[in-house]
N, C-alpha and C positions, 0 to 999 in steps of 0.2 A: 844423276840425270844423264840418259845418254844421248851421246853426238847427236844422234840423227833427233833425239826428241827438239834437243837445242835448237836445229837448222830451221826443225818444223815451226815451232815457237815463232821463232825471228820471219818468216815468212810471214806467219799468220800476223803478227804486229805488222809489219810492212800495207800488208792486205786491209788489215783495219784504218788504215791514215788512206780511204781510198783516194781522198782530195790530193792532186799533186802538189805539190809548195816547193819554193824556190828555196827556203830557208831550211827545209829538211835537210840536214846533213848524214848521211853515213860511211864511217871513217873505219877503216882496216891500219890496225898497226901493230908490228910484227919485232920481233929479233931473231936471235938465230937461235932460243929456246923455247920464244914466249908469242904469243899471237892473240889479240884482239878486238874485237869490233864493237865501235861504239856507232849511239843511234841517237841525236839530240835535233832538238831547234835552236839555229845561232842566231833567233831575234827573242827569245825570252832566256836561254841559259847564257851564265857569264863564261866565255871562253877561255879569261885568266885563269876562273875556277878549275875550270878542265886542264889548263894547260899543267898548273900547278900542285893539284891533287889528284889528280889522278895520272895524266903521261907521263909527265916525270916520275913519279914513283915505278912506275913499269918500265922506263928504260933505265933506272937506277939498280933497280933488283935483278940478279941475275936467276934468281932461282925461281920455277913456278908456283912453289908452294909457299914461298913468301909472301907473293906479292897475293896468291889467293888470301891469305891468311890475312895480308892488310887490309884486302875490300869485307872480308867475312867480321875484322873489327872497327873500321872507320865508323865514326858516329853518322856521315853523311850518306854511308851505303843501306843498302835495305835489301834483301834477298829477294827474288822474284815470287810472288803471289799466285797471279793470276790477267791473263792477257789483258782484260779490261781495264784493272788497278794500271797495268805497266801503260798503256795509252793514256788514262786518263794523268798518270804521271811526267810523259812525255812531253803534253799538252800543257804543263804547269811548269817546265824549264828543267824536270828530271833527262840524265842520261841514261839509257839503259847501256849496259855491258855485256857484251858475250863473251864468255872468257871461261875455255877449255869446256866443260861440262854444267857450267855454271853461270845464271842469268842475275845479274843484279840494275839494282836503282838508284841512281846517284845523286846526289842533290845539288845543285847549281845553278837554283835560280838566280835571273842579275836583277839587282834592284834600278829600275828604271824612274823610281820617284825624283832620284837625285838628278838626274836627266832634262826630268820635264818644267816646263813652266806655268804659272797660274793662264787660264783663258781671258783676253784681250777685249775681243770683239762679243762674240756671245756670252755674257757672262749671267750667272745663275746666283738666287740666293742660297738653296740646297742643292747637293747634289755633289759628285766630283767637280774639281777644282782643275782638274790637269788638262794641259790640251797640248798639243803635237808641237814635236820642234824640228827643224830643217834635218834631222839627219833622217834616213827613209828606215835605216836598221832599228832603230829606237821606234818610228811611229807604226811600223808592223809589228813588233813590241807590243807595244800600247793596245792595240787592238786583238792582241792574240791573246792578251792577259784579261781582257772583257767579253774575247769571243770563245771559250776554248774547246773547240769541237774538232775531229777529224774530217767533217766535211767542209773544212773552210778551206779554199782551194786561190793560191798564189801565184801568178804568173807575172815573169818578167818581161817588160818590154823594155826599148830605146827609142827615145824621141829626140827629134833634132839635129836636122843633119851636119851641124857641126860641133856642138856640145853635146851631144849623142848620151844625154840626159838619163838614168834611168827611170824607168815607171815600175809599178807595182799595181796591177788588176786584182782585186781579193774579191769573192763572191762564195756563196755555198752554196755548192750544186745542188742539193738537195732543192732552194728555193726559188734560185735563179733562172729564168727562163733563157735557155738553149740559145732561142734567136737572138734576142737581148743580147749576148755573152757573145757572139759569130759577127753583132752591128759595133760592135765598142771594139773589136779585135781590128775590124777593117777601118774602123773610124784613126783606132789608134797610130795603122799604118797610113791609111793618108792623108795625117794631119802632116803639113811641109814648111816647119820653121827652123830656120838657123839654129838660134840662141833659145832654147826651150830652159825656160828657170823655174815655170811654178804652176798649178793646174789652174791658173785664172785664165793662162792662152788655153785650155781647151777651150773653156768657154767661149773666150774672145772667137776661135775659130769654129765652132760649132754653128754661132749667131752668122756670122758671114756666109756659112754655109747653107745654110736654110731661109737667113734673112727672116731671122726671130727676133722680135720686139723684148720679148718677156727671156728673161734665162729659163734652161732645161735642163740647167743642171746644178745642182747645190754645193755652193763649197762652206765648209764648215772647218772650225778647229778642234772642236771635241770629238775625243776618242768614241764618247759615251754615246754619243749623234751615232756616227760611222757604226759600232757595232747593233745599234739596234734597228738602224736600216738595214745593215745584215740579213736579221732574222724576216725580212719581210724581203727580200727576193731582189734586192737591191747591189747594187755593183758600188765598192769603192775605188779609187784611186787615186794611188798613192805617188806622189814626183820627190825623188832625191832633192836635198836643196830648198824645199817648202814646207812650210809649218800650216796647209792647209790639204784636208782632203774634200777631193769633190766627187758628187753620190750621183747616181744616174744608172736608170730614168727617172724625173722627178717630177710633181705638178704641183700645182697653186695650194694646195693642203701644208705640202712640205714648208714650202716657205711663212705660211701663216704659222707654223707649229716651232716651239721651243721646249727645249730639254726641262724647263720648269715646268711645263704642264705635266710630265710625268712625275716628279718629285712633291707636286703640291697635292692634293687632297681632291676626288673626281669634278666635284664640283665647281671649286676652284678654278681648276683649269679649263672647263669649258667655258667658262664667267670670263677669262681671260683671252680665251680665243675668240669669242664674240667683240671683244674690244679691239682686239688687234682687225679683225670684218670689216664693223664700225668705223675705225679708224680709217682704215684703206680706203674705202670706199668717202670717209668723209675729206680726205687729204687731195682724190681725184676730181671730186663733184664740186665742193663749197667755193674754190674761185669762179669759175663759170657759172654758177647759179646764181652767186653776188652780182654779178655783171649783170645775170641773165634776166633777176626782177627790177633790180635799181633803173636798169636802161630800158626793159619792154614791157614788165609786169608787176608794176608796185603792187598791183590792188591784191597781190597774193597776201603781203604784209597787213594787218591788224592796224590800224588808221594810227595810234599811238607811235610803234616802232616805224611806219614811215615817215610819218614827218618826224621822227627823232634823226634817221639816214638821214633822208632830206634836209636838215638842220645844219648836221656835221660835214654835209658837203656842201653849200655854201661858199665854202671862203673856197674851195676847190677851180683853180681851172681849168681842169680838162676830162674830156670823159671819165666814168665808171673804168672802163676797161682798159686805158692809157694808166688810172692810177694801180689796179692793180698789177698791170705789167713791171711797172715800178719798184713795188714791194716785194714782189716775188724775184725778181731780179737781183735789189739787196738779199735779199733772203736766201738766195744762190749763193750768191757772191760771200755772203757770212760763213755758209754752212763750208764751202768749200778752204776758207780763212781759217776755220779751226782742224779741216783734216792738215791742212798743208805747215802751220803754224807748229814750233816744238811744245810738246806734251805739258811744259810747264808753266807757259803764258797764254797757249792757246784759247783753252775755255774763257779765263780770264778777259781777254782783250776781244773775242768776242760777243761775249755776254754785255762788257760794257758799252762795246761800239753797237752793240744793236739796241741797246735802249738808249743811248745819245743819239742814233739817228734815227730811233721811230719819235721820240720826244722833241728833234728837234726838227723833220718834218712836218708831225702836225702841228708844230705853235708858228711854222713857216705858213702853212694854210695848204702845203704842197700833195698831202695824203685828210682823211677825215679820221678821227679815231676809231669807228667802226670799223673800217681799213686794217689799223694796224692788228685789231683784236681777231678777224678773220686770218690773217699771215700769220699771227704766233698760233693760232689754232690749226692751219694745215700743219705750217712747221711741226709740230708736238705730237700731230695723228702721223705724221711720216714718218717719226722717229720710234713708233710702235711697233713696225715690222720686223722681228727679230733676224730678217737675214738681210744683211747691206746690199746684194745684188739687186733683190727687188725691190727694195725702197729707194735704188737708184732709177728704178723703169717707174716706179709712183712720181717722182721729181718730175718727169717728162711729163707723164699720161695726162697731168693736170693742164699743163699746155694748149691740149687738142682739145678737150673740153672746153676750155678759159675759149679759144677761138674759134667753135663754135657756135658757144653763147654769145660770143660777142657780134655775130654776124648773125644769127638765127632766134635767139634768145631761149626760151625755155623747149623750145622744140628742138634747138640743136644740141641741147645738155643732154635732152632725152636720147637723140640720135647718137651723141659721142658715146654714152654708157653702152647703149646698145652695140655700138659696133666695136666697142673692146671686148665686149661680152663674147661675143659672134667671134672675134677673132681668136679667142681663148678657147675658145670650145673646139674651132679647127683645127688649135696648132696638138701637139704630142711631143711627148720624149723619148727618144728610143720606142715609137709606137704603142705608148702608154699614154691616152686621152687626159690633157690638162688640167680638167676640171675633174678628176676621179675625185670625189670626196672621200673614200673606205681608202685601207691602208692594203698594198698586197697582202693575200693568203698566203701561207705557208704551202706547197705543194706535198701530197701524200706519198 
């Protein structure tokens, strides 16, 4: 094959990875007989591999036709084919080789399995198991291994003016919208923290910034999440040091949705998204509507289940809306006793503390049992939202409700819904409207 076809070759490969990536490597190494150019990604091929099979053998042999003769018998070399084979090789942790008149393919993928760890917080019945761990070269890994296209484009940044942090921007030009990609670059520069450790302060600074009630932006620990926002025109980003990536721009869809709907069966997964709706919405409403008929609007109730309320509150003394403050209050106070409590007595000790003190309030007369049955019911629908940011804003929003209705009664339940509604329809992320139901399209 001659030189110049070679050069041409190498170029055209270059030309095909049009996406820039930080991880692309291309290495010239040379002696004073032998000279060649290797072409790899050092977040999916193992560099020991490289170092060991293949540049040591080329600075060991002194003669050119040796060391051809090694690559032309290695079981892990492969002679060049064709440009597309060689990219699509590339893309899977192959090196390719230029060397003298001759293009080969090296095999050096690193196994990243041994790496990673089971997923924590989102967890799934089917489906991959792996989700991202604090080193940023493994979790663009991860994702180069689920995304492997030429147009997937990597950019480095630095955050943090004094841990000076790395980031990692990944996105596929082909999907991602230009402006989008121009709002997350300047965003990225002026975000102004010291200690930058994990992509939970973008968010934290994002919300400060806009004075967003609701997150705009999704942090997630599966790989499998991050690549398939990919494919719909979504930006990830990646922080050295965090076992979390966050996707943006995102909206109320993203957060109601879980990597199991994809894995379960069509049906299925719509049956389940409808629950997680349900939920939200019932985890927001039901303290404020208890409030709201017990103290302004019994006769909504069915004459039987009022006077049953009516019954069980009795021995109660103090308003409807003082007991619910109450219980929602433990019920803070519990939820937050089992994040903060170690892993091992946690659940434990507050599963029990919270059924000795809902059992031992109501036989006090200090809550009614209907009380306690409405608390474990918001609690249970809160716990449905598969992403813990938003199910931290659901904790709040029931608040403003609860104290509407409790001053207004069923007309200020109505008004609270309405005006989180109203507020969600205004807000955007990265100028993507928050209630888009439909997923981005792919761009032509």
């Amino acid at each position: 094959m001659p030189t110049m076809k070679v050069e041409s070759i190498r170029k055209n490969l270059l030309s095909k990875i049009e996406a820039p990536a930080a991880d692309l490597i291309a290495k010239e190494v040379r002696t004073k007989d032998k000279y060649m150019e290797i072409l790899y990604i050092s977040t999916i091929s193992d560099e020991a591999i490289i170092h060991d099979k293949l540049l040591t053998p080329f600075f060991e042999m002194d003669n050119q036709q040796d060391f051809l003769t090694f690559l032309q018998s290695h079981p892990k070399s492969t002679p060049f084919k064709d440009e597309q084979k060689a990219v699509e090789d590339l893309l899977k942790g192959f090196v390719i080789i230029f060397y003298q008149n001759d293009i080969f393919t090296f095999d050096s993928k690193v196994n990243l399995a041994k790496d990673t760890s089971g997923t924590v917080v989102e967890t799934t019945v089917q489906g991959p198991q792996s989700g991202f761990t604090e080193n940023l070269h493994t979790n663009v890994g991860l994702i180069r291994e689920k995304y492997p296209v030429p147009d997937l484009t990597i950019e480095q940044h630095s955050v943090g003016t004094l841990s000076k942090t790395d980031v990692m921007l990944l996105y596929d030009r082909r999907f991602a919208d230009p402006d989008t990609v121009e709002e997350m670059r300047d965003f990225l520069k002026s975000v102004h923290i010291q200690m930058f450790q994990s992509g939970e302060q973008l968010l934290d600074s994002i919300t400060k910034h806009n004075r967003s009630f609701f997150p705009t932006m999704l942090v997630t620990e599966r790989p499998d999440r991050a690549s398939v926002n990919l494919s719909t025109g979504k930006l990830i980003i990646l922080v050295n040091g965090s076992p979390f990536a966050v996707i943006a721009p995102t909206v109320m869809k993203d957060f109601m949705s879980s990597m199991e709907d994809i894995y379960q069966t069509y049906w299925v997964g719509r049956f389940l998204q409808m629950l997680r709706y349900i939920g939200f919405n019932i985890s927001v409403v039901l303290p404020g509507l208890y409030v709201a008929t017990t103290a302004y609007n019994p006769e909504v109730f069915r004459v039987q289940l009022a006077l049953s309320i009516a019954g069980s509150r009795t021995a109660v003394p103090y308003p409807a809306f003082i007991e619910v403050l109450i219980m929602l209050f433990m019920m803070e106070l519990l939820t937050e006793a089992s994040i903060r409590l170690p892993k091992a007595i946690g659940p434990t000790a507050t599963t029990v503390g919270g059924l000795i003190l809902g059992q031992a309030a109501t036989e006090a007369g200090l809550v009614s049992n209907i009380m306690v049955i409405i608390v474990s019911f918001v609690a249970i629908t809160n716990f449905v939202v598969p992403i813990n940011t938003f199910s931290f804003t659901i904790r709040v929003l029931k608040y403003l409700i609860w104290a509407l209705g409790t001053v207004f009664g069923l007309v200020g339940v109505v008004l609270g819904f309405l005006m989180i509604n109203a507020y969600m329809v205004k807000l955007d992320s990265f100028g993507v409207p928050y209630l888009t139901l439909l997923q981005s399209k792919p761009k032509n």
